[in-house]
TIPA-132438 format. One record per residue: residue number from 1; residue in one letter; x, y, z of N, C-alpha, C in turn. Coordinates in steps of 0.02 Angstrom, whole numbers, plus 50000, padded with zeros to 5 digits. Layout:
<pts>
<pt nr="NUM" rest="A" n_u="X" n_v="Y" n_w="Z" ca_u="X" ca_v="Y" ca_w="Z" c_u="X" c_v="Y" c_w="Z"/>
...
</pts>
This chain:
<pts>
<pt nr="1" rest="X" n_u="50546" n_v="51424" n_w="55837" ca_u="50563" ca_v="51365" ca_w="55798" c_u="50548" c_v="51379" c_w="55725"/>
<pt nr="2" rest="X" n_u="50599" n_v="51354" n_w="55663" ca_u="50596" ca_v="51371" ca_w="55616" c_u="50567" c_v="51322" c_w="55580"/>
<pt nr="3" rest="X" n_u="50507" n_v="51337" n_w="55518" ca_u="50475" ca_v="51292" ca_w="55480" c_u="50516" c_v="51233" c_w="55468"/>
<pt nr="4" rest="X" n_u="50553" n_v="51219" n_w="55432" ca_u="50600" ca_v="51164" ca_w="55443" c_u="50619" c_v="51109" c_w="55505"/>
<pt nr="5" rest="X" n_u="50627" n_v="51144" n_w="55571" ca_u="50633" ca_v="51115" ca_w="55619" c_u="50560" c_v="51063" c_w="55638"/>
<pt nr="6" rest="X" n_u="50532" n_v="51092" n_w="55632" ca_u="50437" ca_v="51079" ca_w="55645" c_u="50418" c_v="51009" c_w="55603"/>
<pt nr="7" rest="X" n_u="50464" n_v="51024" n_w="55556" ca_u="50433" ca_v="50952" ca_w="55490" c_u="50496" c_v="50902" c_w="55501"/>
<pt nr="8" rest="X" n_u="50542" n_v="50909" n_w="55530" ca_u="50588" ca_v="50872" ca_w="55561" c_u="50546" c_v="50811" c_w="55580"/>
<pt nr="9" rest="X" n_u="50504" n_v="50808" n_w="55643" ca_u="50489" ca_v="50772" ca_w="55677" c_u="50430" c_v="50694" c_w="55646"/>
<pt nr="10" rest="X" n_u="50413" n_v="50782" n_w="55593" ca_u="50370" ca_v="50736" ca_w="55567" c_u="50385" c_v="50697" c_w="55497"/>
<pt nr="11" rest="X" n_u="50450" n_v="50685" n_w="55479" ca_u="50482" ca_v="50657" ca_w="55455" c_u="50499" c_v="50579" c_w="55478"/>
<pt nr="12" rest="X" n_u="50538" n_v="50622" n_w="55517" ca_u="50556" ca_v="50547" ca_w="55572" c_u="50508" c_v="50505" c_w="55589"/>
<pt nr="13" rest="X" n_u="50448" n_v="50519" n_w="55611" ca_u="50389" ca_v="50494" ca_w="55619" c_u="50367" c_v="50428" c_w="55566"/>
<pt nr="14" rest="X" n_u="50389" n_v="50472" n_w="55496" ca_u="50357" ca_v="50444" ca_w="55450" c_u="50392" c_v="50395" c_w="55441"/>
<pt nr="15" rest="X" n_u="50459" n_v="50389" n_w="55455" ca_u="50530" ca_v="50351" ca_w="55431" c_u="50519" c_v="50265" c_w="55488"/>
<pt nr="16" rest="X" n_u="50487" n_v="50317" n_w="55537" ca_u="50485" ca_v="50257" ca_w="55590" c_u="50426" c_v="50214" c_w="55590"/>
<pt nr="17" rest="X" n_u="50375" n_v="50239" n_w="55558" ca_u="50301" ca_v="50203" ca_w="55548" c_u="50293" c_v="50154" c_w="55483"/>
<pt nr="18" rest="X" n_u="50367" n_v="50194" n_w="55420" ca_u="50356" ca_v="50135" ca_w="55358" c_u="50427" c_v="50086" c_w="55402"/>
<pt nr="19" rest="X" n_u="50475" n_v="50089" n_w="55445" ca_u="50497" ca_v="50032" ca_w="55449" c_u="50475" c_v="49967" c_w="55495"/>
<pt nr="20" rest="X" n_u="50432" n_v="50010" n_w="55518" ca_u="50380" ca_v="49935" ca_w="55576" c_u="50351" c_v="49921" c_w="55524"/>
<pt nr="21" rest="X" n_u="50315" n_v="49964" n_w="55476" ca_u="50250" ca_v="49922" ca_w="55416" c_u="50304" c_v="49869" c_w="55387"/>
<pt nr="22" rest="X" n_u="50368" n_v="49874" n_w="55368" ca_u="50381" ca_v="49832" ca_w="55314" c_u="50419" c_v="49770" c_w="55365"/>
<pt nr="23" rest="X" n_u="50425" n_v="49783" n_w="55419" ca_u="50476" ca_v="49741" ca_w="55473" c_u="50373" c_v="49683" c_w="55489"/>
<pt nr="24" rest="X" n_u="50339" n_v="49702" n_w="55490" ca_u="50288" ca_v="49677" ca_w="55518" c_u="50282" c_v="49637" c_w="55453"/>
<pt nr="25" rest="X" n_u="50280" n_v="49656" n_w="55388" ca_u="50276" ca_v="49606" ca_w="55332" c_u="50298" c_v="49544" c_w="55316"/>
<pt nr="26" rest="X" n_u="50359" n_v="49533" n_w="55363" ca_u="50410" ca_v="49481" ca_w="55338" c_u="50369" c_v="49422" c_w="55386"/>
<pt nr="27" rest="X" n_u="50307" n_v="49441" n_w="55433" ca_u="50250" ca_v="49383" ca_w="55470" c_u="50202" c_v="49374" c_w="55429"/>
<pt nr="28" rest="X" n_u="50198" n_v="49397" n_w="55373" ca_u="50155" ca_v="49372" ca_w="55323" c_u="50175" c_v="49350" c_w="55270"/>
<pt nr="29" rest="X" n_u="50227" n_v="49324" n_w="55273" ca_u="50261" ca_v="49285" ca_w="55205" c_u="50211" c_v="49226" c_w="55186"/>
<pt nr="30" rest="X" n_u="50192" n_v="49191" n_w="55217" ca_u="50149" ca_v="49140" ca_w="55213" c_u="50091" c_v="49125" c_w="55218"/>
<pt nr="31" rest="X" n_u="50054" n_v="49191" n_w="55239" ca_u="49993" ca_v="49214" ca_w="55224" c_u="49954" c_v="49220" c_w="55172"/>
<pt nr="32" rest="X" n_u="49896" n_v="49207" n_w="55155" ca_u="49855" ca_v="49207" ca_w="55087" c_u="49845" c_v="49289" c_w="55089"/>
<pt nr="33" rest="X" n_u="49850" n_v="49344" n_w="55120" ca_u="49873" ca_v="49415" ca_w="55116" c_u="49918" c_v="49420" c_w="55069"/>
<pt nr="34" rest="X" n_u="49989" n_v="49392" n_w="55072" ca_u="50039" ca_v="49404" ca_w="55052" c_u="50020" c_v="49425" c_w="54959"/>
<pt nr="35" rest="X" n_u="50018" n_v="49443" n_w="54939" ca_u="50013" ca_v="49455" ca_w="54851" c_u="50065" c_v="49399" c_w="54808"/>
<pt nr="36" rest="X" n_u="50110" n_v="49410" n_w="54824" ca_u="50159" ca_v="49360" ca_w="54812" c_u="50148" c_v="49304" c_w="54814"/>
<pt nr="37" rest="X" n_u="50105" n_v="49281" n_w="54857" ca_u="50085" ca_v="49196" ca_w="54880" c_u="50025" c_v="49194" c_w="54848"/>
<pt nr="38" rest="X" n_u="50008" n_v="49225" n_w="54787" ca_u="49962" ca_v="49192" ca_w="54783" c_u="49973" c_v="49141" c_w="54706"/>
<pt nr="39" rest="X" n_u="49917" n_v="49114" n_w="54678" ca_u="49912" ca_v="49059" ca_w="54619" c_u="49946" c_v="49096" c_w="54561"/>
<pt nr="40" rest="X" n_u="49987" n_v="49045" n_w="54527" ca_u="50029" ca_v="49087" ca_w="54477" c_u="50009" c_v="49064" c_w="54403"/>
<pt nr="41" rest="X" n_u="50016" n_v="49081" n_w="54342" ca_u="50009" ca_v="49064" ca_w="54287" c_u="50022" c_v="48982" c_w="54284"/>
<pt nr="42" rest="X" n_u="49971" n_v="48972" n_w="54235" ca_u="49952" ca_v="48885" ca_w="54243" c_u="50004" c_v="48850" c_w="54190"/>
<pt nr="43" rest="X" n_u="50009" n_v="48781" n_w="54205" ca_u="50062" ca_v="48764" ca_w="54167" c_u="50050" c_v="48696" c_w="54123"/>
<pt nr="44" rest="X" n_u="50054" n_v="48661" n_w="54099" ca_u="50036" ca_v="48598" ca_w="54047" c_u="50077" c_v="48541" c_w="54100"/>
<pt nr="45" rest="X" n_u="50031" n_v="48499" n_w="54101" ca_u="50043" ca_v="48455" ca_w="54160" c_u="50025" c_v="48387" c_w="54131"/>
<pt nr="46" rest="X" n_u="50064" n_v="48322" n_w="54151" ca_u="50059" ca_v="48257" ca_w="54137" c_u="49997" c_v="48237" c_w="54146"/>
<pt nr="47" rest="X" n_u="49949" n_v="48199" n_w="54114" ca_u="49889" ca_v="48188" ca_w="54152" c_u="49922" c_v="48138" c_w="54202"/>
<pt nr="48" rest="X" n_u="49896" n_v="48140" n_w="54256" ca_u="49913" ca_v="48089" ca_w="54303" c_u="49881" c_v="48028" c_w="54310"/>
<pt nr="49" rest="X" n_u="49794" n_v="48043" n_w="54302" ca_u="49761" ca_v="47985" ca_w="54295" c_u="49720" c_v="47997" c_w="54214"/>
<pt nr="50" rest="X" n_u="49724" n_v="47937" n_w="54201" ca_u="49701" ca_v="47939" ca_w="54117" c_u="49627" c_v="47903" c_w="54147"/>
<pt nr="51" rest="X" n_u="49576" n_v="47947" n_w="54130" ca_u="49488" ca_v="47898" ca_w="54152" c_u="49472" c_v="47896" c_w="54067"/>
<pt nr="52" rest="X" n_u="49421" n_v="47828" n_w="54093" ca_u="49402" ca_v="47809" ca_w="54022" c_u="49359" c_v="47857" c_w="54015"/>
<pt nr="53" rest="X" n_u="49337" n_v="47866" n_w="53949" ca_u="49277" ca_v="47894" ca_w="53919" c_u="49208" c_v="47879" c_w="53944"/>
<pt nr="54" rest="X" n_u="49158" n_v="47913" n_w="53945" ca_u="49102" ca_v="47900" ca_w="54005" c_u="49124" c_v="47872" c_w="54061"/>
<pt nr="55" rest="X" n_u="49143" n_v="47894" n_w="54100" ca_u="49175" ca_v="47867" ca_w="54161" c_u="49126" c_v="47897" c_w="54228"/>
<pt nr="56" rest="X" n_u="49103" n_v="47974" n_w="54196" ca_u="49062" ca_v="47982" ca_w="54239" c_u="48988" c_v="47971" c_w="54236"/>
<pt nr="57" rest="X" n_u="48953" n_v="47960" n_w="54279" ca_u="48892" ca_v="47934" ca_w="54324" c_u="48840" c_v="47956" c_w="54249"/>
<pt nr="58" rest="X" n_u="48841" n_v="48049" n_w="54227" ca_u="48791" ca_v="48031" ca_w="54192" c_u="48808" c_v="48020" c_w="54126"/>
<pt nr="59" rest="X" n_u="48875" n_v="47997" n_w="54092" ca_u="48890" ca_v="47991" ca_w="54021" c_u="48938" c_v="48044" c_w="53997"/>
<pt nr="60" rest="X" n_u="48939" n_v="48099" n_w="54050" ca_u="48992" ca_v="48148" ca_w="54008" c_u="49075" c_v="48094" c_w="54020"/>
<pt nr="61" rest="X" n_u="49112" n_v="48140" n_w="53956" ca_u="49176" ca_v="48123" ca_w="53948" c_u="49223" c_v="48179" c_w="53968"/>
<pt nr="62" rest="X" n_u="49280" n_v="48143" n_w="53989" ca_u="49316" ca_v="48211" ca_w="53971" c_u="49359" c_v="48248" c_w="53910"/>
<pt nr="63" rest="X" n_u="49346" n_v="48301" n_w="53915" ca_u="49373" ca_v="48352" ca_w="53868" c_u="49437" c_v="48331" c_w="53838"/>
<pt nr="64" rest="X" n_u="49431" n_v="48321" n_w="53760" ca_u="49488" ca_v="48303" ca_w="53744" c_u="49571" c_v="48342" c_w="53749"/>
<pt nr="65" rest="X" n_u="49573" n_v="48425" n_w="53772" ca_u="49619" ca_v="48428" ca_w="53789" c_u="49620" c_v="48505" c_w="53836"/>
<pt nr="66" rest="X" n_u="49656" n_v="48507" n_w="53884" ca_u="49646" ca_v="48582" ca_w="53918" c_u="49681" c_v="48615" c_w="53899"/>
<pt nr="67" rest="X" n_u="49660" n_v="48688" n_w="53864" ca_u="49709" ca_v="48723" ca_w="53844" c_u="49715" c_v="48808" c_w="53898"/>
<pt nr="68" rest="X" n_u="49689" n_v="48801" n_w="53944" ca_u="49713" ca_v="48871" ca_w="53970" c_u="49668" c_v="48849" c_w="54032"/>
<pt nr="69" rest="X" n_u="49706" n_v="48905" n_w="54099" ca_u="49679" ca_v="48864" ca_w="54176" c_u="49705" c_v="48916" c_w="54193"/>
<pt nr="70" rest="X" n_u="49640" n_v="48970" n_w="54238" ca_u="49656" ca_v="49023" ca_w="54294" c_u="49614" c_v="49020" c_w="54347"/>
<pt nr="71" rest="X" n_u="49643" n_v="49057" n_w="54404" ca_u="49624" ca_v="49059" ca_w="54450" c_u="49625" c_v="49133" c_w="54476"/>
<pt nr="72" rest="X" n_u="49582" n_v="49163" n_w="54479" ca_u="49536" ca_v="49196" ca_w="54503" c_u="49537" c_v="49224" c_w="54560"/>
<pt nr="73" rest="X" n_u="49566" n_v="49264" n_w="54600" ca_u="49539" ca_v="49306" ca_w="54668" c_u="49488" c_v="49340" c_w="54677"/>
<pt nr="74" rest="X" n_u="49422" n_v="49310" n_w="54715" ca_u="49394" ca_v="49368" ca_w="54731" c_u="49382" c_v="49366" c_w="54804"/>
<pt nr="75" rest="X" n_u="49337" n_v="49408" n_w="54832" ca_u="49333" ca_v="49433" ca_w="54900" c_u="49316" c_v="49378" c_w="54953"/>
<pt nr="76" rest="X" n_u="49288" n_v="49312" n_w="54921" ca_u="49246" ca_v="49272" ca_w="54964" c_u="49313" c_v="49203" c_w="54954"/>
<pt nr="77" rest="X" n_u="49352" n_v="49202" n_w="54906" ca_u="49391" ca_v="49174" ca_w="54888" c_u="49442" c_v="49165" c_w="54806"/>
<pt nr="78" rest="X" n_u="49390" n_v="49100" n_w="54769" ca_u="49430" ca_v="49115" ca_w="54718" c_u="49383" c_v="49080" c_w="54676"/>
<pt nr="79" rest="X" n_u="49394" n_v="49088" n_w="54586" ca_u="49364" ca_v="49070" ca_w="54539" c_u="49412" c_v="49018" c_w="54485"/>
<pt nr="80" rest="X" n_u="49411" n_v="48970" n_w="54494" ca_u="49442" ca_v="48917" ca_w="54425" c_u="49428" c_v="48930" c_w="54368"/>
<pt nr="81" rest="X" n_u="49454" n_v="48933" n_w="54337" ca_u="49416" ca_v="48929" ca_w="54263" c_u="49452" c_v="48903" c_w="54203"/>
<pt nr="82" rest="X" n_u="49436" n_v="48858" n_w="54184" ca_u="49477" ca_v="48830" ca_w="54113" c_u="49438" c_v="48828" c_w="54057"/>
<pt nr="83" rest="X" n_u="49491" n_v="48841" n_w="54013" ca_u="49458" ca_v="48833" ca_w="53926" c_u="49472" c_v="48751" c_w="53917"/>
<pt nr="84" rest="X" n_u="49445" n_v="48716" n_w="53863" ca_u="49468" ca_v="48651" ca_w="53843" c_u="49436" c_v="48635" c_w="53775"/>
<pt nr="85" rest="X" n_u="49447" n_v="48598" n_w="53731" ca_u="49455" ca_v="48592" ca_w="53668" c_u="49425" c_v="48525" c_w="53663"/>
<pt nr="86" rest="X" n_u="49374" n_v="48504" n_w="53641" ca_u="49351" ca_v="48451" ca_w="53594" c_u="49371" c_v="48405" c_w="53530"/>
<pt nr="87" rest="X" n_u="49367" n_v="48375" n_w="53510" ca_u="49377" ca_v="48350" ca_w="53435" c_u="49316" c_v="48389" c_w="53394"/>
<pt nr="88" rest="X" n_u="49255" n_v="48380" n_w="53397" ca_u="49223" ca_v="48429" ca_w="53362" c_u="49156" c_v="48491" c_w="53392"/>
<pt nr="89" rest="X" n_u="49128" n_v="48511" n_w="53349" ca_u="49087" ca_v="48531" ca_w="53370" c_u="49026" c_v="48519" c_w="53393"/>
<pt nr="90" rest="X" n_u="48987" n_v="48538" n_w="53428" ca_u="48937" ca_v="48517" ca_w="53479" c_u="48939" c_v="48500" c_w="53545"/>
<pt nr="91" rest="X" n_u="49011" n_v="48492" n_w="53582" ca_u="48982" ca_v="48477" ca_w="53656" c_u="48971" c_v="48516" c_w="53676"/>
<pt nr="92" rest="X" n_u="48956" n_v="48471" n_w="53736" ca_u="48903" ca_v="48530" ca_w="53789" c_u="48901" c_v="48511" c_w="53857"/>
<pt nr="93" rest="X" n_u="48879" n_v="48573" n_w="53910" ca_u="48884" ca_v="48554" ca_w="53978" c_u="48932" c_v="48538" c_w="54021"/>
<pt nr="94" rest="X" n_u="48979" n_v="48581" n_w="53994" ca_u="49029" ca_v="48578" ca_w="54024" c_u="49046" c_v="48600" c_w="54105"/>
<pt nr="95" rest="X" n_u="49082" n_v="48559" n_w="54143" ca_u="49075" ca_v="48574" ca_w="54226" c_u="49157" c_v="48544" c_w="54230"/>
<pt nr="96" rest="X" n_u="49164" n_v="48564" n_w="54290" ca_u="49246" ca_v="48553" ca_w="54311" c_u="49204" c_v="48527" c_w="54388"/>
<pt nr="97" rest="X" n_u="49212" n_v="48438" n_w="54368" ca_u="49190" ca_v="48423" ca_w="54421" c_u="49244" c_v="48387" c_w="54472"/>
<pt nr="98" rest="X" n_u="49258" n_v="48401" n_w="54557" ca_u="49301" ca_v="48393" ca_w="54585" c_u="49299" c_v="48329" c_w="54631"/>
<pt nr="99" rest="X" n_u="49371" n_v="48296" n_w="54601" ca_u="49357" ca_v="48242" ca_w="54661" c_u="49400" c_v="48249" c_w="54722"/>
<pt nr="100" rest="X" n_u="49380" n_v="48190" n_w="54760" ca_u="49393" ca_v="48172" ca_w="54827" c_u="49308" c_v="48253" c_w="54851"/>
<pt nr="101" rest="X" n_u="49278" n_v="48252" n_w="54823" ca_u="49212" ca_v="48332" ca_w="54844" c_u="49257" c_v="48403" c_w="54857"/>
<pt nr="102" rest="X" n_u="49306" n_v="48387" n_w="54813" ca_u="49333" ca_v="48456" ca_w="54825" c_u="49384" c_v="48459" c_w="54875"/>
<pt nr="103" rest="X" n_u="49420" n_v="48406" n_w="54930" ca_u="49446" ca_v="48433" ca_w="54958" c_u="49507" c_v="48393" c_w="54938"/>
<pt nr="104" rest="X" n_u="49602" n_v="48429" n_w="54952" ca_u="49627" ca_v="48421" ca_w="54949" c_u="49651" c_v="48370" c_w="54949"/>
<pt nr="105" rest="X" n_u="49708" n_v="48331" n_w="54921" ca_u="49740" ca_v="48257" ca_w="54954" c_u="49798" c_v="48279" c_w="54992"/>
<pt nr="106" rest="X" n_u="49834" n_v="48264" n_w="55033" ca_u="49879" ca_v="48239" ca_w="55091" c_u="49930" c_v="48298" c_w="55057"/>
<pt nr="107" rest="X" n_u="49955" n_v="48337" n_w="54990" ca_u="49980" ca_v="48353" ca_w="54972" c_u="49968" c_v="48449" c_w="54957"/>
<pt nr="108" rest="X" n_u="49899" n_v="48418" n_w="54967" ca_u="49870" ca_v="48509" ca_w="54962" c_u="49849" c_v="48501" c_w="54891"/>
<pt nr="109" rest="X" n_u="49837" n_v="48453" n_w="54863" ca_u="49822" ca_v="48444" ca_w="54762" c_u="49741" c_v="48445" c_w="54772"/>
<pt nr="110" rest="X" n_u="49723" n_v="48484" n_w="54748" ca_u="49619" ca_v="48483" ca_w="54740" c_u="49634" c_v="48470" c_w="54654"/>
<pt nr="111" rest="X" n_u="49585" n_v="48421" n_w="54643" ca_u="49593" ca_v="48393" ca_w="54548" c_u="49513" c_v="48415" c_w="54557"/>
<pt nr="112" rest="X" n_u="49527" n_v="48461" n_w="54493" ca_u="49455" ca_v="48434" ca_w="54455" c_u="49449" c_v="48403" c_w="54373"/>
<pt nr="113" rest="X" n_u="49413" n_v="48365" n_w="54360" ca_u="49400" ca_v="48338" ca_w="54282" c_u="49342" c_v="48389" c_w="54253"/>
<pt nr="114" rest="X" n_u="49380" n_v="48400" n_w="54197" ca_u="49339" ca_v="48445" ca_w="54144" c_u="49315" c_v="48409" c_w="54110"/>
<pt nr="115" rest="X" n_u="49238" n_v="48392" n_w="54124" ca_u="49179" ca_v="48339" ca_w="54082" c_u="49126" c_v="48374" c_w="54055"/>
<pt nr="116" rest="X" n_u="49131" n_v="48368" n_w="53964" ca_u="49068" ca_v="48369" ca_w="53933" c_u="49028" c_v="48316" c_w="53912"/>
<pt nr="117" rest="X" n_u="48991" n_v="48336" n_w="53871" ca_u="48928" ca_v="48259" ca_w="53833" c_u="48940" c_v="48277" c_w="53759"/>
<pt nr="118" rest="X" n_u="48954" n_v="48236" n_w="53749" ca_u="48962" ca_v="48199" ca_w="53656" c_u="48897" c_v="48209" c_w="53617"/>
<pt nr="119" rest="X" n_u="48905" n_v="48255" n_w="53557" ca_u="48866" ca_v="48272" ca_w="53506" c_u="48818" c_v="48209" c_w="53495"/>
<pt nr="120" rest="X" n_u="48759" n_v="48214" n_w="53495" ca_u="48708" ca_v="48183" ca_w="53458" c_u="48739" c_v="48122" c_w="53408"/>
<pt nr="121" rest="X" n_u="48760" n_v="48157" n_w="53366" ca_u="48772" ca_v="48129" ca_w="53280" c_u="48845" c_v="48164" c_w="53266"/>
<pt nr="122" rest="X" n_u="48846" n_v="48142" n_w="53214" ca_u="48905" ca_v="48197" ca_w="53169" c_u="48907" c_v="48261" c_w="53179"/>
<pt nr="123" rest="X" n_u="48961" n_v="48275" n_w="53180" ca_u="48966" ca_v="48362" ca_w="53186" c_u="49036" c_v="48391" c_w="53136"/>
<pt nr="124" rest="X" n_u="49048" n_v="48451" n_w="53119" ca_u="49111" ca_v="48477" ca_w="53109" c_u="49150" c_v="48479" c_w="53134"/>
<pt nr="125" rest="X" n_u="49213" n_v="48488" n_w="53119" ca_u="49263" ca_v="48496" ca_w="53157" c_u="49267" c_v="48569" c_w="53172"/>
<pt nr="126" rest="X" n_u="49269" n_v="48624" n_w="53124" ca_u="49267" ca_v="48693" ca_w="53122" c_u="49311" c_v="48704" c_w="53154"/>
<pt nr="127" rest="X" n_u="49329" n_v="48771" n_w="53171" ca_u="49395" ca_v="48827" ca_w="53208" c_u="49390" c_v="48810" c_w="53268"/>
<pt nr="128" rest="X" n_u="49465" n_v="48822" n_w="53309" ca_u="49477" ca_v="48803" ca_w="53403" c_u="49414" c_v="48857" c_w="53405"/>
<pt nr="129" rest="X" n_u="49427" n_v="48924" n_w="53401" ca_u="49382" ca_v="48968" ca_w="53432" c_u="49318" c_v="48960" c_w="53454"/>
<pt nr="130" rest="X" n_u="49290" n_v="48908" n_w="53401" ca_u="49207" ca_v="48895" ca_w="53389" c_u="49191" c_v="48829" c_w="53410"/>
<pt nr="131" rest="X" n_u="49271" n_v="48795" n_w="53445" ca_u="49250" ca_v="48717" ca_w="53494" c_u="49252" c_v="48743" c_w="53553"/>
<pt nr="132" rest="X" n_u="49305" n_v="48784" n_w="53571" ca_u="49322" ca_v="48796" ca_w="53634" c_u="49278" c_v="48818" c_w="53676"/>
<pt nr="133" rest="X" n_u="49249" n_v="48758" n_w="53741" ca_u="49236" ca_v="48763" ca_w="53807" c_u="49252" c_v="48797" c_w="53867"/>
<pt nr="134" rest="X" n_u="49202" n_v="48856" n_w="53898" ca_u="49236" ca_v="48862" ca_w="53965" c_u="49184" c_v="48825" c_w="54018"/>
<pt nr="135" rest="X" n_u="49235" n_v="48815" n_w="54069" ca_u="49208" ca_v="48798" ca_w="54126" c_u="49241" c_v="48816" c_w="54204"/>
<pt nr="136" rest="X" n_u="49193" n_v="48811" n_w="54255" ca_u="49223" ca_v="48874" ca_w="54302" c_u="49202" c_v="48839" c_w="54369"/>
<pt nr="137" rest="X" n_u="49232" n_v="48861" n_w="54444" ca_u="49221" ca_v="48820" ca_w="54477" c_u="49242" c_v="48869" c_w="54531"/>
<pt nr="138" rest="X" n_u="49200" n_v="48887" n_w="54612" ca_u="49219" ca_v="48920" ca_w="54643" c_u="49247" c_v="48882" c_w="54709"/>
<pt nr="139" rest="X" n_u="49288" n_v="48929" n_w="54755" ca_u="49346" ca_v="48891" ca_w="54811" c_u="49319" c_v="48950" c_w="54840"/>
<pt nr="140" rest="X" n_u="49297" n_v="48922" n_w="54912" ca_u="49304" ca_v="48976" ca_w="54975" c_u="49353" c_v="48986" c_w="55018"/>
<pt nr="141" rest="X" n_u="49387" n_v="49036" n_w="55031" ca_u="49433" ca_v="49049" ca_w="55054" c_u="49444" c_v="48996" c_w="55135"/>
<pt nr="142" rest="X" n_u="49394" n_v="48971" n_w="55142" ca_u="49396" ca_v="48931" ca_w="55180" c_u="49437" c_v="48846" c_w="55158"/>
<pt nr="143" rest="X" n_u="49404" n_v="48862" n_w="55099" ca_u="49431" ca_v="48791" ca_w="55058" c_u="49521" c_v="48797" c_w="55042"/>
<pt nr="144" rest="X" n_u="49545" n_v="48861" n_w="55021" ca_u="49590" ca_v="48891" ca_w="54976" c_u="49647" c_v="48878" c_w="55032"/>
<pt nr="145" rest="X" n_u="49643" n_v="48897" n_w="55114" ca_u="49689" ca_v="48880" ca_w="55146" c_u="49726" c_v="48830" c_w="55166"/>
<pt nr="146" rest="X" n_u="49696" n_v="48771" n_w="55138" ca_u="49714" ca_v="48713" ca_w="55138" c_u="49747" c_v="48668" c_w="55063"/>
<pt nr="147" rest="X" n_u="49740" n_v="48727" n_w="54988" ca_u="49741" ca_v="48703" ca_w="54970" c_u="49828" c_v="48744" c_w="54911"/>
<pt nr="148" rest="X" n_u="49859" n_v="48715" n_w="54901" ca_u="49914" ca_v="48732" ca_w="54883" c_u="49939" c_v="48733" c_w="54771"/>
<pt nr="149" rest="X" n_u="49894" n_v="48699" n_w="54746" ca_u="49916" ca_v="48685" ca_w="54698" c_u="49835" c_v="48634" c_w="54668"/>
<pt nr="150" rest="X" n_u="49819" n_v="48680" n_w="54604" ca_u="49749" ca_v="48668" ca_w="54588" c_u="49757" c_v="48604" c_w="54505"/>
<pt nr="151" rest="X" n_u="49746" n_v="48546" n_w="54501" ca_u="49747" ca_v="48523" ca_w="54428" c_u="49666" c_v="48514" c_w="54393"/>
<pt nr="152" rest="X" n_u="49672" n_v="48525" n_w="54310" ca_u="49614" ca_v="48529" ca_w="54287" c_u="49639" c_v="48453" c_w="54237"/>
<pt nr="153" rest="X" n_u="49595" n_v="48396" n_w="54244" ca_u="49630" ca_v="48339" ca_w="54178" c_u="49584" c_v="48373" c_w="54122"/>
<pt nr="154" rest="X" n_u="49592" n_v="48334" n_w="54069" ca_u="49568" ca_v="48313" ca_w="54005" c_u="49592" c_v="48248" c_w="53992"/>
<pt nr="155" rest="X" n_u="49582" n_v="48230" n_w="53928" ca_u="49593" ca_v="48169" ca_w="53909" c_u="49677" c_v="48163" c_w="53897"/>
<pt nr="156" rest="X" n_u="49685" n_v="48201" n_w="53851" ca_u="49763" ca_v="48218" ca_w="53838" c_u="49816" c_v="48234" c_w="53900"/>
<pt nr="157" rest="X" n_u="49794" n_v="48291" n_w="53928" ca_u="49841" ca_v="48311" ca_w="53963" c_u="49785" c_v="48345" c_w="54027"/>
<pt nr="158" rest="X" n_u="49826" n_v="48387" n_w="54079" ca_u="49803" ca_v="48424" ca_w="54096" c_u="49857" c_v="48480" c_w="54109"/>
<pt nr="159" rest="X" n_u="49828" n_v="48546" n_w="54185" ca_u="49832" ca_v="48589" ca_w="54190" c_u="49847" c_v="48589" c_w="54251"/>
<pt nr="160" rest="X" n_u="49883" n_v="48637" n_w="54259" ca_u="49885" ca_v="48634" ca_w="54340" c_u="49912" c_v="48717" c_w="54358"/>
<pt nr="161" rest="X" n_u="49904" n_v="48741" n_w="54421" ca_u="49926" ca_v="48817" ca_w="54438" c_u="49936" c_v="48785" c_w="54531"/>
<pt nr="162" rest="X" n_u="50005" n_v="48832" n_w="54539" ca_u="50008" ca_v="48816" ca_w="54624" c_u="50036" c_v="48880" c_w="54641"/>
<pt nr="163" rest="X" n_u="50040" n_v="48865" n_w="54729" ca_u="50078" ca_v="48943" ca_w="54727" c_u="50122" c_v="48904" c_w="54786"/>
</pts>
């Protein structure tokens, strides 16, 4: 048998093992595996509910506007994270806190409100760079399968990313 003949087989082999891999793929279209399915670049979203100012329990407000919203893959699940913008300088304590406790509504929508606390006194207005807030919020992949499309409010507007 000639070198050629010998690698024949193992050709074919190979031809026949990537078309089950990619024929077996088309059962994970809808899988959180899939790469494709997962959370996509975030987008500027209507606020849906407008909350008053101190609205929450201990006095924080929300953020006067969200300007950037990702989401995060890691091994245990996933990481939120939004920037958001103030009127001036000094807030603080910023949290992306989630209602309904985080779990989805009827739609697969998990909201969280991006709430800081209001400067003391007077403050500057100064540069976005030197207002801008992050705040971050983790999803267990346990949580993530149920959940289809993530919004962050502010006062102005919010944010939202789905897949």
């Amino acid at each position: 048998m000639t070198r050629s003949a010998a690698k024949l087989p193992v050709a074919v082999m190979t031809a026949l093992v990537l078309t089950m891999t990619l024929a077996d793929c088309a059962k994970v279209r809808d899988s959180r595996l899939n790469p494709f399915n997962w959370f996509g670049r975030s987008r500027a979203a209507q606020t849906q509910t407008v909350l008053a100012p101190n609205e929450a329990a201990d006095g924080r407000q929300l953020i006067q506007q969200v300007t950037a919203l990702e989401v995060t893959k890691t091994n245990y699940g996933a990481i939120v994270q939004a920037k958001g913008l103030p009127p001036t300088q000094g807030w603080w304590k910023a949290e992306l806190k989630a209602d309904n406790r985080g779990k989805p509504d009827e739609n697969g929508v998990v909201t969280y409100r991006f709430l800081v606390f209001q400067p003391p006194g007077p403050t500057p207005v100064s540069t976005v760079q030197s207002r801008e807030l992050t705040a971050a919020a983790f999803l267990s992949t346990v949580d993530l399968d149920s959940i289809s499309q993530i919004v962050v409010q502010g006062e102005l507007n919010s944010r939202s990313s789905g897949r």
